[in-house]
C-alpha positions in Angstrom: -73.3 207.7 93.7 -69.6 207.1 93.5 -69.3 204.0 95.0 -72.4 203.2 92.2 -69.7 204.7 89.7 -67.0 202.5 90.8 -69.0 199.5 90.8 -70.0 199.9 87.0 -66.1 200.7 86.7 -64.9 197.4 87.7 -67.3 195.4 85.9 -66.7 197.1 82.9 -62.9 196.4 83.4 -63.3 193.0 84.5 -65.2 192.2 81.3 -62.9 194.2 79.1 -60.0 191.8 80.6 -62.1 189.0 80.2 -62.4 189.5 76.9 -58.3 189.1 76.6 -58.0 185.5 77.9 -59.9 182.1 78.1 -59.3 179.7 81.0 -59.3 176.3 80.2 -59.4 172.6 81.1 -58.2 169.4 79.1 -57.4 166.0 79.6 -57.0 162.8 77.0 -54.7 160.0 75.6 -51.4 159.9 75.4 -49.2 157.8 72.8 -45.8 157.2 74.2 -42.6 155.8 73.4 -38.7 156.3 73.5 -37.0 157.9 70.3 -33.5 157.7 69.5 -32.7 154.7 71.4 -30.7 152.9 68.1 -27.8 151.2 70.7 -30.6 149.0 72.4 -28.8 145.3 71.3 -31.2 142.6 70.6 -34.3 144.8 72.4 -37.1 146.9 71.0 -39.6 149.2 72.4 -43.5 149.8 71.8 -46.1 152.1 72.3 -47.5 152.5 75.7 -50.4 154.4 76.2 -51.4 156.4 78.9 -52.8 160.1 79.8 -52.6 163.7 80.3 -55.0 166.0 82.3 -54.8 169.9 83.8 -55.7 173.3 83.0 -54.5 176.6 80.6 -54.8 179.9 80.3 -55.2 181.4 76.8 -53.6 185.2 76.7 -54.7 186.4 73.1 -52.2 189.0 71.6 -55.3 190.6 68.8 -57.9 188.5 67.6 -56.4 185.3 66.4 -52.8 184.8 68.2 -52.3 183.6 71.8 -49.7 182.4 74.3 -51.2 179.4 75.9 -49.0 178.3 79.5 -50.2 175.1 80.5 -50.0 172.5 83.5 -50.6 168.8 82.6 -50.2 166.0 84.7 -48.7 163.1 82.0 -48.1 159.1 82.2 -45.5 158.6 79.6 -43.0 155.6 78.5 -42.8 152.7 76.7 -43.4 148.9 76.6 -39.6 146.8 76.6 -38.7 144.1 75.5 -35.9 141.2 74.5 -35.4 138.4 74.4 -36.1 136.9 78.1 -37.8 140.1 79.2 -40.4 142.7 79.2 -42.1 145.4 80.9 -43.9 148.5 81.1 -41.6 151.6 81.8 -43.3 154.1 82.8 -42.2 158.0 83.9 -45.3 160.2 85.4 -43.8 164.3 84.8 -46.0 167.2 85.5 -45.6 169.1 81.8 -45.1 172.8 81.6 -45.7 173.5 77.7 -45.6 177.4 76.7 -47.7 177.2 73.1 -47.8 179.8 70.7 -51.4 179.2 69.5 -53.2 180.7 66.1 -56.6 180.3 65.6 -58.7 180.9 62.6 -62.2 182.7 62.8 -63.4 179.4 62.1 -62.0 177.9 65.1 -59.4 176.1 63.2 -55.7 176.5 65.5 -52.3 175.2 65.1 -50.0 175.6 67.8 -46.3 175.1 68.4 -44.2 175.6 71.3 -41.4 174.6 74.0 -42.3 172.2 77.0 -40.7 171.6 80.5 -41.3 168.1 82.3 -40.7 167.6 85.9 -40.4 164.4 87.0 -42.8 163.3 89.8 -42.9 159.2 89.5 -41.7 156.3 88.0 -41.9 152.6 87.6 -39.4 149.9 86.4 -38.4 146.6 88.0 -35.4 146.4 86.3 -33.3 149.9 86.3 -32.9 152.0 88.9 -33.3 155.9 88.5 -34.8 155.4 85.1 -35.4 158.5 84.0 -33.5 162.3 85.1 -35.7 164.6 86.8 -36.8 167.6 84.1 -37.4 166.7 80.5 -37.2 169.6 77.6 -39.4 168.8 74.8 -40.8 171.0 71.8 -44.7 170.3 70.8 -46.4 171.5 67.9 -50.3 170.5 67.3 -53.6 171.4 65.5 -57.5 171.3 66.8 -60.9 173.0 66.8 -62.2 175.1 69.3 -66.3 175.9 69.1 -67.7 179.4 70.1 -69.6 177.2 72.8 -65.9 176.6 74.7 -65.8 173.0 73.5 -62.6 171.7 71.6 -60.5 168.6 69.8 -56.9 168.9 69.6 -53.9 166.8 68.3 -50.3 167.1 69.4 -46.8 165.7 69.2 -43.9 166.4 71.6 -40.1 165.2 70.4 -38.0 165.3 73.2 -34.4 167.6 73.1 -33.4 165.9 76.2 -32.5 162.3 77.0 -34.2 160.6 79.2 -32.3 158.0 80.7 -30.0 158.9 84.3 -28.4 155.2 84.6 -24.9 153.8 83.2 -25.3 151.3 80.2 -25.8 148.2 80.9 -27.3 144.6 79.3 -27.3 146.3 76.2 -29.3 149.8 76.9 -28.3 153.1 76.3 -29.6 155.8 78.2 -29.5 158.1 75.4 -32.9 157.9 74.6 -35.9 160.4 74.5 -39.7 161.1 75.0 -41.9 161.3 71.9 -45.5 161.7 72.9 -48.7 162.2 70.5 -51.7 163.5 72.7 -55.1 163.7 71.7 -56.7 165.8 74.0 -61.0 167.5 74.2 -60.9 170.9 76.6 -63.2 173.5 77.5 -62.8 176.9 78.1 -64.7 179.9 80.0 -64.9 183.4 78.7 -65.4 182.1 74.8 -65.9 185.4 73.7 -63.2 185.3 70.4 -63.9 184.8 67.1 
């Protein structure tokens, strides 16, 4: 009979914490570029595009607020170019946002939050050590999330930090930074909020 008892105990506790969190995987497109970069002479930059994919854990704080740590693995950069030159430069950074989250019973959110990059790759043929190794950003976004698990979402991260870890030279600064939009579907297990 007790170990009956204690059975019905944890499963009734497990579900009551279950009910306290959603776990959570996304992936999607990211937009990137480099921001602040105004000392570039006779150069530009574009839009690259690349991706983001990992998984979240939702911790909800009542019925509609949530702190949502994340792990993302993200492709991020920008197209150069001048005048006899151009190519793709590209930093890969596994992303550690912290999101404060708010969703509506409707499954309406809007999120906003800081965001820690670790630098795990990168690619350019023409500068060395291209980009330092952590990246502080702040994000902010808005999405749906269905009762089913299934969800859109939208974001923007501005970077705080500059990116580049090389001495100016043929007129580039390295005082430029990350801005990212990322449009991103997830699903999530234990959809049991509003």
């Amino acid at each position: 009979m007790k170990k009956i008892i204690l059975i019905l105990a944890f499963f009734t506790s497990a579900t009551a914490f279950a009910q306290k969190f959603e776990i959570g995987g996304k992936a999607g497109a990211n937009i990137n570029n480099f921001t602040g970069h105004g000392n570039w002479q006779n150069a530009k930059t574009n839009s690259l595009v690349g991706f983001h994919v990992g998984g979240f854990v939702s911790f909800f704080l009542g019925n509609n607020f949530a702190i949502q740590p994340e792990v993302l693995f993200s492709s991020q950069g920008a197209k150069y170019q001048d005048a006899t030159h151009e190519e793709n430069l590209k930093l890969n950074y596994i992303n550690v946002p912290v999101m404060l989250k708010y969703r509506g019973n409707k499954g309406f959110y809007v999120e906003a939050g800081p965001q820690l990059g670790f630098k795990i790759s990168e690619s350019s043929s023409s500068i060395d050590s291209l980009g330092k190794s952590t990246d502080l950003s702040i994000a902010g976004g808005i999405g749906y999330h269905s009762k089913i698990g299934l969800g859109i979402g939208a974001r923007y991260t501005a970077g705080l930090s500059k990116v580049g870890n090389f001495k100016p030279a043929n007129g580039i600064n390295p005082d430029f930074k990350n801005g990212v939009i990322q449009l991103s579907i997830f699903y999530t297990l234990f959809n049991n909020r509003k």
